[in-house]
C-alpha positions as CSV (number, residue, x, y, z in Angstrom):
1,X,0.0,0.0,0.0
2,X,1.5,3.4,-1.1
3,X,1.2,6.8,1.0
4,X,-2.1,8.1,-1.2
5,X,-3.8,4.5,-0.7
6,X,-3.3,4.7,3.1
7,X,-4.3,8.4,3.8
8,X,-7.5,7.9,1.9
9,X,-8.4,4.6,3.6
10,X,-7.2,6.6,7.0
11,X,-9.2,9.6,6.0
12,X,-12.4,7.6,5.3
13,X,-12.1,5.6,8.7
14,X,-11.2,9.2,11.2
15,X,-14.3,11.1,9.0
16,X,-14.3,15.2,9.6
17,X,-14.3,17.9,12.5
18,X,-15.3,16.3,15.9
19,X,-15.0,17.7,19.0
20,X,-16.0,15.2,21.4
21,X,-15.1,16.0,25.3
22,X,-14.1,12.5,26.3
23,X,-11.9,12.1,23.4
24,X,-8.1,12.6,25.2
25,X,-7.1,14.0,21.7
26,X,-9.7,16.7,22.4
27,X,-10.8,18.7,18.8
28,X,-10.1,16.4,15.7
29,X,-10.2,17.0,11.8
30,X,-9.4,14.3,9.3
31,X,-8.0,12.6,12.8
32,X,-5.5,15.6,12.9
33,X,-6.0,16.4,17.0
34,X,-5.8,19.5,19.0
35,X,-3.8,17.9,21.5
36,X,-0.7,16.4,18.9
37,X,-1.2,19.8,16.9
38,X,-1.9,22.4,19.3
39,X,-1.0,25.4,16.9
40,X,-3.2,24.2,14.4
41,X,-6.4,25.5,13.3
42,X,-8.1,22.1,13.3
43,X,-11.6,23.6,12.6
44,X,-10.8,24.6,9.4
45,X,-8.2,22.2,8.8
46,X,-8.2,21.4,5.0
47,X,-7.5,18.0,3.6
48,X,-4.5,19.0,1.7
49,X,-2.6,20.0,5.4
50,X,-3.7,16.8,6.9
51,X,-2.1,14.9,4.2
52,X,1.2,17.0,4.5
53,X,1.1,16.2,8.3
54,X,0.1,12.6,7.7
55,X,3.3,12.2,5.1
56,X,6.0,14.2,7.2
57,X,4.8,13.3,10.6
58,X,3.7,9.9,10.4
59,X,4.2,7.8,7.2
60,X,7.7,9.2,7.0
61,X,8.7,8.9,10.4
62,X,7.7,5.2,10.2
63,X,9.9,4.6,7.3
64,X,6.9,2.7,5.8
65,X,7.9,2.9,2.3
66,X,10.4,0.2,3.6
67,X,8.3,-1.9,5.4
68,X,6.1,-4.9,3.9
69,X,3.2,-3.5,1.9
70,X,0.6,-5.8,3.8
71,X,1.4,-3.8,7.2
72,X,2.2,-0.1,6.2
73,X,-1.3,0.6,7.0
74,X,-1.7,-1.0,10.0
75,X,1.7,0.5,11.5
76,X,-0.2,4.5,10.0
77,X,-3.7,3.9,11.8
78,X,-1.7,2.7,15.3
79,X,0.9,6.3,14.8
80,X,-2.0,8.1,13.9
81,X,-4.1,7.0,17.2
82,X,-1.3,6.5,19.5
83,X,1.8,7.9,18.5
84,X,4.6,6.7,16.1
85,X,6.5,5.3,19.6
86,X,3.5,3.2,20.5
87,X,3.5,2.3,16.9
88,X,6.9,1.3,16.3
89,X,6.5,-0.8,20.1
90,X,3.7,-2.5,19.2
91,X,5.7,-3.7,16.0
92,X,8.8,-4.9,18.0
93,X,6.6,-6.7,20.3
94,X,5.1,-8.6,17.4
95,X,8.7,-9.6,16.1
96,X,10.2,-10.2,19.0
97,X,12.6,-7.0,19.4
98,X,13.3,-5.3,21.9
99,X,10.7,-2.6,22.3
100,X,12.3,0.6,22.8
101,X,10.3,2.5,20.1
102,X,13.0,2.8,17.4
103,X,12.4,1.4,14.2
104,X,16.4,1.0,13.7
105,X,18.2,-2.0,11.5
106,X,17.3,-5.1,13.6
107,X,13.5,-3.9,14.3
108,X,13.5,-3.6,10.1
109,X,14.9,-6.9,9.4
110,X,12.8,-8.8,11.4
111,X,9.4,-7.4,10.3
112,X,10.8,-8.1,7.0
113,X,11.6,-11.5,7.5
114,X,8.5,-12.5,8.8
115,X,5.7,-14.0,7.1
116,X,3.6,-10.4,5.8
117,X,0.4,-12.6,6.5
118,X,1.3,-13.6,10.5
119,X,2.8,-10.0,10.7
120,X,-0.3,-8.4,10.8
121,X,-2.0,-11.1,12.8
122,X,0.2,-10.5,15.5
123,X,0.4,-6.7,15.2
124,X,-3.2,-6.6,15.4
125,X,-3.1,-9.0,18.5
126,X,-0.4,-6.5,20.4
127,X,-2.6,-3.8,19.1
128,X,-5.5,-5.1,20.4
129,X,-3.8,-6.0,24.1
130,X,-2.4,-1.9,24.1
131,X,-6.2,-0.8,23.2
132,X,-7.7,-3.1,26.0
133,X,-5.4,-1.7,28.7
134,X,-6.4,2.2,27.9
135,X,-9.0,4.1,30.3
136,X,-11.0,5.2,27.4
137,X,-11.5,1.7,26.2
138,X,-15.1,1.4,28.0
139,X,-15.8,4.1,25.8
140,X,-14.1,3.8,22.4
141,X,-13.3,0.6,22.2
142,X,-16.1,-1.3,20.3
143,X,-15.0,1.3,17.3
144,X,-11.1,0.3,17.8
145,X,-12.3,-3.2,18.3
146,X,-14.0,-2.5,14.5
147,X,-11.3,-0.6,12.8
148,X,-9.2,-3.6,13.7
149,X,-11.6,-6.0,12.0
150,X,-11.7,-4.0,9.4
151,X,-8.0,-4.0,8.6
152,X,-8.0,-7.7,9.2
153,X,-10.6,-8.5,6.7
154,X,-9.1,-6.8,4.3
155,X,-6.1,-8.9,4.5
């Protein structure tokens, strides 16, 4: 999955301006939150700056042009929802790395030399254990719970 592919798919799934008082993230556009962005003018945020954040703040940072195709988006949504750190641990976890939230040389080989398919079966398993554990998950978790589905039915 390329960088345009993702952000729609990631676009579609986060939706448009919400300000929702029990979301940590506090005011969101095209998932873009006050809280990660608090300079922004996330109200009138258009879709062209979210995609310029997305690319230089996320998808870059994750050096997912190098990872397997069939878990570039899984790694986006996670750094997009819980930080390229979380992201990155969540991945280490899965291949058996130590997590320290790097995505350095070792951390690249092994997610490489696993098989793409059990990758993202056991991504989406750490992801789901991280999710489980948050406060808010009494109140957002049936949608994470769906948005993992979703990426796992489209495998």
């Amino acid at each position: 999955m390329d960088f345009d592919t993702a952000f729609a798919r990631l676009v579609d799934e986060e939706g448009g301006y919400v300000n929702d008082p029990q979301d940590p993230g506090g005011e969101t556009n095209f998932g873009i939150s006050k809280r990660a962005y608090p300079t922004e003018d996330i109200k009138n945020m258009t879709l062209e700056r979210a995609k310029f954040l997305y690319r230089r703040d996320y998808w870059a940072r994750l050096r997912a042009d190098e990872l397997p195709a069939e878990i570039r988006f899984d790694l986006f949504d996670v750094a997009v929802n819980g930080g390229v750190g979380r992201a990155v641990q969540l991945l280490q976890g899965a291949v058996n790395e130590t997590q320290d939230s790097v995505l350095g040389p070792k951390t690249l080989a092994a997610t490489i030399a696993m098989e793409p398919y059990r990758l993202k079966a056991r991504y989406n398993g750490w992801r789901l254990d991280y999710l489980n554990d948050l406060p808010t998950w009494p109140r957002f978790g049936r949608g994470w719970t769906q948005r993992v589905a979703d990426i796992l039915k489209g495998a």
